[in-house]
Every structure is written in C-alpha cells, then in structure tokens.
N, C-alpha and C positions, 0 to 999 in steps of 0.2 A: 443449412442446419447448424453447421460447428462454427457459421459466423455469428446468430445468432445467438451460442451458446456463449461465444465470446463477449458479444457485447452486451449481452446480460449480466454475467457476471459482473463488466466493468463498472453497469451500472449500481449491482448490490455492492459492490467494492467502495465504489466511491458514497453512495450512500452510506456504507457504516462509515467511511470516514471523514464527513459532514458531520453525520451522528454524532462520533467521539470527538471530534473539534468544536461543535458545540457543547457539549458537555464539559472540555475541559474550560472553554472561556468564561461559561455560565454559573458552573458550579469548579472552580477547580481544585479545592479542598473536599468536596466529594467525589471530584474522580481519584484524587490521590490515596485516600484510603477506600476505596473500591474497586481498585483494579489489584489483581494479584501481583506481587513482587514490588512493586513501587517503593510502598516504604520502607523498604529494606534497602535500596540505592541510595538514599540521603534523603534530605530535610525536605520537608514540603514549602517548595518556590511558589508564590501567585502567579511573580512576572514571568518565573521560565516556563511554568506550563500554560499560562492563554501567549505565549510565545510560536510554543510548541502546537496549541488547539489553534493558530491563524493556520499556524503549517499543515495541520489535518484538515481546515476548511480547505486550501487550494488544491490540495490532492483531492480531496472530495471532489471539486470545482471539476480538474483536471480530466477525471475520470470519465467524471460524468456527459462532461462535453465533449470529449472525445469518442465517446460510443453514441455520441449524435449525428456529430459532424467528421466523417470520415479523413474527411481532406486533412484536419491536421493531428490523427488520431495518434498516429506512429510519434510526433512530439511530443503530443498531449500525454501519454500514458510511459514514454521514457523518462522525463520528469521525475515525475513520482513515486519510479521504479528504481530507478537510483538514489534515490533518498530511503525509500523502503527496505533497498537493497543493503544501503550504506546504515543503515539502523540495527539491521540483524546480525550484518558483522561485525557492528561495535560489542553489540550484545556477546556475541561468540568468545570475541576480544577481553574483555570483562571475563570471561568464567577464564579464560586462556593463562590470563597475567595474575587469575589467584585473588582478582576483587568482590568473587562471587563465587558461591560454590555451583558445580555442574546442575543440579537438580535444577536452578534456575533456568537452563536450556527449556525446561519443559516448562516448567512456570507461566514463563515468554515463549512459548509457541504459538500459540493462535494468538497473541496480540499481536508479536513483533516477525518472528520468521515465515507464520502462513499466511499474513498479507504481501509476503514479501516475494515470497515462492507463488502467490496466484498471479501478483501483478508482472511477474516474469515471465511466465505462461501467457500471460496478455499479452505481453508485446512477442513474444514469438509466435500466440497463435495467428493474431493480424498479420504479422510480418508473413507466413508460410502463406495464408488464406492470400492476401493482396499480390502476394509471390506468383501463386497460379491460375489468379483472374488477367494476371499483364501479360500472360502467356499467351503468343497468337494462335488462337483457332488453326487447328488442321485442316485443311485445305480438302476438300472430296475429290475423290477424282476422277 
C-alpha cells in the first residue's frame, strides 16, 4: 500500500512537472505572468525560462520513470530532488538577504518548497520501503 502511495504520487509529481515544463517552453511569457511571484524577481527571460521548462521536462522524465522502473528509482528521483531541494533554498536565501520580502515564502509554496518537501519524502519513502523488503525473512522455527 505505502509503496504504491509512493509511486503514485512520483507519478502526479512528475506529471505536473512535464505539465509546467511544457508550458514554460510553449508559452513562456504566459507562464511568466501567470504564476504568482514571478514578476516580481525580474524581467521576463524567453531563453532562461524554456531553459528552465527543458529542466522541468527531465524531472518530469525522471519521475516518472522512476516510479516505473524501480531498478534505478533511488537515482532517478535524487536528481530532481536536489535540484528541487536546491530551488527552495535559493528561494529562502532570497527573502534571507533582503531581495524579497518574507510574504514571498508563501507565495512560493506550492510551486517551489512543496514540490520540494514531496519529492524528499519520495526518496525516503522508497529508501525506508526498499530498506525492509532487503531484510531477510525470519526464519520459522
């Protein structure tokens, strides 16, 4: 059941972030003025955001193939957990040094720190689950 749970989510995970990397490639002046807080960090990029929307296709990718093919799940999903990871500390970093005020923290929650906090829970729910399937069988006696 909770492995399941796991790699469901990995999969809605990485679907939205397919979703959002197409979107930024496709349209990337409307995702720039249609996500909250954006324009408010600087100028609207073409090339840095379908830069950025390649890097949400392969986490998309990542995800998703990962909650298929177990064998390389555990790489598949630290990838893009560390990037994920490495996004919402920049963010923190930002309100920290004074280039954003704190209200942003909420702003950037569900785009940038609870993708980041699920796909952490991802690799340690596989890691705990994988943990206690390699555990040898008790022995009857």
């Amino acid at each position: 059941m909770v492995k399941q749970l796991i790699t469901g989510t990995a999969v809605v995970l990485g679907l939205a972030s397919l979703a959002n990397g197409l979107f930024m490639l496709v349209a990337p002046e409307s995702w720039y003025w249609s996500v909250p807080g954006v324009p408010v960090r600087g100028l609207f990029n073409q090339h840095f955001l379908r830069d950025i929307g390649i890097q949400y296709l392969l986490m998309g990718v990542a995800f998703v193939y990962g909650a298929v093919d177990s064998r390389y799940r555990l790489l598949l999903w630290w990838l893009p957990t560390a990037w994920l990871v490495g996004h919402a500390i920049f963010h923190v970093w930002e309100v920290a040094v004074g280039l954003c005020g704190p209200q942003y923290l909420i702003v950037d929650f569900a785009g940038v720190t609870l993708p980041a906090l699920i796909s952490l829970g991802l690799v340690y729910g596989h890691y705990r689950v994988r943990g206690k399937s390699n555990q040898p069988s008790p022995v009857a006696p």
